[in-house]
C-alpha positions as CSV (number, residue, x, y, z in Angstrom):
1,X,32.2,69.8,71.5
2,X,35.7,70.2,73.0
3,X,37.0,70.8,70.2
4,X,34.9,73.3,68.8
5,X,35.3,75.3,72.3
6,X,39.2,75.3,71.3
7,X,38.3,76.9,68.5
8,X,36.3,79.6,69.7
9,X,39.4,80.3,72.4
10,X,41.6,80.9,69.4
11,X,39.7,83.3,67.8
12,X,39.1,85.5,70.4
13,X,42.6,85.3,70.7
14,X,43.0,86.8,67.4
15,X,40.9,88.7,68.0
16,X,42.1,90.8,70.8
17,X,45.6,90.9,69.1
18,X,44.0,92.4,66.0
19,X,42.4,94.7,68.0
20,X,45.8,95.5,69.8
21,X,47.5,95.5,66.3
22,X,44.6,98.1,65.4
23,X,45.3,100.4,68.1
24,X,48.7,100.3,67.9
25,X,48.5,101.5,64.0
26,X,46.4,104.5,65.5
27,X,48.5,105.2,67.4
28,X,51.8,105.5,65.1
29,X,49.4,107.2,62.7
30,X,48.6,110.1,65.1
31,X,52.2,110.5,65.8
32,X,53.0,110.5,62.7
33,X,50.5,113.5,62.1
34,X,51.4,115.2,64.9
35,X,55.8,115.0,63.6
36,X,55.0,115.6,60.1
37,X,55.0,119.4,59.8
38,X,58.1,119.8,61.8
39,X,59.9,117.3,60.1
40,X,59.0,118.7,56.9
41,X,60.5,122.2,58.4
42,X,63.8,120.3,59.3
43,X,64.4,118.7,56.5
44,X,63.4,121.8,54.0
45,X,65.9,123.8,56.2
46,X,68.8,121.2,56.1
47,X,68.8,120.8,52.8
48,X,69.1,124.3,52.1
49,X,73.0,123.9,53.4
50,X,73.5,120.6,51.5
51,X,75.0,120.7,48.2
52,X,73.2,120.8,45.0
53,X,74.2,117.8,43.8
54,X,73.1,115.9,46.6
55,X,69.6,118.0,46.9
56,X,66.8,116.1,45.8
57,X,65.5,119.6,44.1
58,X,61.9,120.1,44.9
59,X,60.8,117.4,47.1
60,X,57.5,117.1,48.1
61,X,56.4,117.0,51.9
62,X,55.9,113.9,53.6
63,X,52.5,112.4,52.7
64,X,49.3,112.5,55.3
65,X,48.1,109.6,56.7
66,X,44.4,110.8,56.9
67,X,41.8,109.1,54.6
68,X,40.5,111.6,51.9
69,X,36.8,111.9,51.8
């Protein structure tokens, strides 16, 4: 039974760095949400002064993290 109690340490163990690995994801994901917009504006206004051959033409914005229904 030792053994099995070893066992069942480790998991939870896992566990609560899964959990911690979850929340951290959630985290960058919300900030990521939050940056996205102005970064878009940023980078849509710098590369109006670069030139053309180094312009990636019509880029599209940065992607959204939220799940589509």
């Amino acid at each position: 039974m030792k053994g099995l109690k070893v066992i069942e340490k480790l998991v939870e163990a896992i566990d609560n760095k899964c959990d911690a690995v979850t929340e951290h994801a959630t985290f960058v994901e919300g900030v990521y949400e939050t940056m996205r917009a102005p970064l878009d504006f940023i980078t849509g206004y710098v590369s109006s002064y670069m030139p053309a051959a180094i312009q990636d033409g019509d880029r599209p914005p940065l992607p959204s993290t939220k799940k589509s229904s």
